[in-house]
N, C-alpha and C positions, 0 to 999 in steps of 0.2 A: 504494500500500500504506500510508504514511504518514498520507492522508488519510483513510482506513478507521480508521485507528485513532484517528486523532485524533475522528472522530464517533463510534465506541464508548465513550469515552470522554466524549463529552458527552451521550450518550443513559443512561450511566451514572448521572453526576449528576444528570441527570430523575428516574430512575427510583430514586435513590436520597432526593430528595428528598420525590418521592411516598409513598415507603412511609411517611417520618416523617409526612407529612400522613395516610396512615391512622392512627395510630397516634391523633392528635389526635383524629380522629373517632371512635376508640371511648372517647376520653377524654368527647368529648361525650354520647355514646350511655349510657354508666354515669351520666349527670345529677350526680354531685355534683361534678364536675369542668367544669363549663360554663364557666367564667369565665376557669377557667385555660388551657381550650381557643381559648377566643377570643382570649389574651393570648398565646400560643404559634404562633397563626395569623400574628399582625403580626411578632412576632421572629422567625421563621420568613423572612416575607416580606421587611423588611428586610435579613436577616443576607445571603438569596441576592441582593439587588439591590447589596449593601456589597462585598459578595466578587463578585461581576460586574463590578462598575466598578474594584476594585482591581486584579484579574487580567485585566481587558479580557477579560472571556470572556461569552459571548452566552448559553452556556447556563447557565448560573448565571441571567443575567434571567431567559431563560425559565421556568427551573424557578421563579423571584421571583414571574412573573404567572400562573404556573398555577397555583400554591399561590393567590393570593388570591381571582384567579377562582372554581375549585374550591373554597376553602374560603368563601367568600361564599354562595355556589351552596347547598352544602352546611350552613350555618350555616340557612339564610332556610330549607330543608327541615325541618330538625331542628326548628327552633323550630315553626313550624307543624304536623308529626307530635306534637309535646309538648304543644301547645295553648297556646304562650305568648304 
């Protein structure tokens, strides 16, 4: 039972980390905000790798490499949809 919550709990943070990654991509999607989209990707990505290694918690990286992944992924999209 313990261990059930202790993974809702890190699927939480996933999924809570994801939502803020949308939020960046419609910051990118409105164009006048690009820069600051891309600048919010990295502290983003840092802050969950800083807060993983302090708390020793795994998910925190993960939600670290999904954001950069994803938001890479998604940045090389955007630009090319833009024709930049």
């Amino acid at each position: 039972m313990e261990e059930e919550n202790k993974n809702l709990v890190g699927f939480k943070i996933i999924g809570l980390n994801l939502l803020i990654f949308v939020v960046y991509v419609l910051l990118f999607l409105v164009g006048k905000l690009a820069e600051l989209a891309l600048f919010l990707y990295f502290l983003h990505f840092f802050a969950c790798i800083i807060v993983g290694a302090v708390k020793k918690n795994l998910y925190w990286i993960l939600s670290g490499v999904l954001i950069i992944l994803i938001g890479f992924s998604t940045c090389i999209f955007l630009l090319n949809l833009k024709g930049i």
